[in-house]
N, C-alpha and C positions, 0 to 999 in steps of 0.2 A: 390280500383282500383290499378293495376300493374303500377308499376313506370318503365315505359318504357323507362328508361334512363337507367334503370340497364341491358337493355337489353344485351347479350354478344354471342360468341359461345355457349358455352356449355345452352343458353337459351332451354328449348322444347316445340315449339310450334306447334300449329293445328289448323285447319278452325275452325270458331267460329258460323257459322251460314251454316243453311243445304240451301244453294242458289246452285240453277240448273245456270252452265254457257254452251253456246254452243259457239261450235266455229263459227268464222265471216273474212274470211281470216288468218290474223298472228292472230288474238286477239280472248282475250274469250269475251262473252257479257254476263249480268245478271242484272235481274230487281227483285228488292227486292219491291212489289206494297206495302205489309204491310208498309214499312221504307218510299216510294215516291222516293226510289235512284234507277240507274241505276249506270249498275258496268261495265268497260272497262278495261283488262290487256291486257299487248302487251304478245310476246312472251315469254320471262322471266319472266316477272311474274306469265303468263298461267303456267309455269312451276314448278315453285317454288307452285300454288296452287295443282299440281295434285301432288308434293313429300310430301304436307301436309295433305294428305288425313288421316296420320295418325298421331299419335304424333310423333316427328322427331325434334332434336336438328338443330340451326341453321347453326354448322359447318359440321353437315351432306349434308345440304341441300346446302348448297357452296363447299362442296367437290364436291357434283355430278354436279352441275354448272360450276365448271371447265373443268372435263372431257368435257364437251357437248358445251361449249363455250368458247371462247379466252380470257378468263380472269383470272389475278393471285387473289391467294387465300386471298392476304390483299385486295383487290379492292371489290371483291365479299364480302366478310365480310362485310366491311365497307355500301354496297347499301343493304346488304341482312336487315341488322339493321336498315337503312331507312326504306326501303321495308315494313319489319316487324311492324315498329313503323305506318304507317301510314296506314298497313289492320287493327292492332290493335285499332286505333282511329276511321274507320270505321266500328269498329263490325265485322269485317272479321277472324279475328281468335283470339284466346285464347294463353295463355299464363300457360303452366302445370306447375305448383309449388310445387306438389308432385302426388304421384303414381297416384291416380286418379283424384285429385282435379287439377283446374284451375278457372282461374278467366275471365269472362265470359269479352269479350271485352268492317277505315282505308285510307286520297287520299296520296299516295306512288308515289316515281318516274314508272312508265308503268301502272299503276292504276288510273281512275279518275271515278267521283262519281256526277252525275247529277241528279238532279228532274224533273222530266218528264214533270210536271207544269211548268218549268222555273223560280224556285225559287231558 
């Protein structure tokens, strides 16, 4: 398993699970019925899922979060590495550890993760 404290900039990561999100106002919404979760990002993190569509370092991924919102680039860092760390605990994306390998995986600050059962 990825030791997700190593997480840094130059980490490259990518969605870890092929989940259909639609948009629902600001946020994305997705129901993963296999797992029993139901997936909710706000904005930013809507965001941050559709820059991973590919593999894509994380100070990439806070580069273009600057541009497109009011945030400096230590601040962004710092939530992007939350962020990361807690799609990563939910199965939400991977973690590329070289050219093609990754280690297969997230509730993140603008992410959260419910069971439809209420469990």
């Amino acid at each position: 398993m990825f030791d997700t404290s190593k997480i840094i900039a130059t980490t490259i990561i990518r969605r870890g699970k092929d989940i259909s999100f639609s948009d629902l106002d600001d946020e994305l919404l997705a129901i993963d019925a296999q797992a029993g979760y139901c997936y909710s990002l706000n904005e930013t993190a809507g965001r941050v899922w559709a820059l991973i569509a590919t593999p894509t370092p994380v100070v990439a991924v806070c580069e273009q979060l600057c541009r497109e919102f009011a945030v400096d680039q230590a601040t962004c860092l710092r939530q992007m590495i939350f962020l990361v760390q807690g799609l990563y605990d939910a199965g939400l994306v991977q973690m590329v550890v070289a050219a093609d390998a990754s280690i297969p995986s997230a509730t993140p600050p603008g992410a959260s993760v419910s069971r439809p059962d209420g469990m």
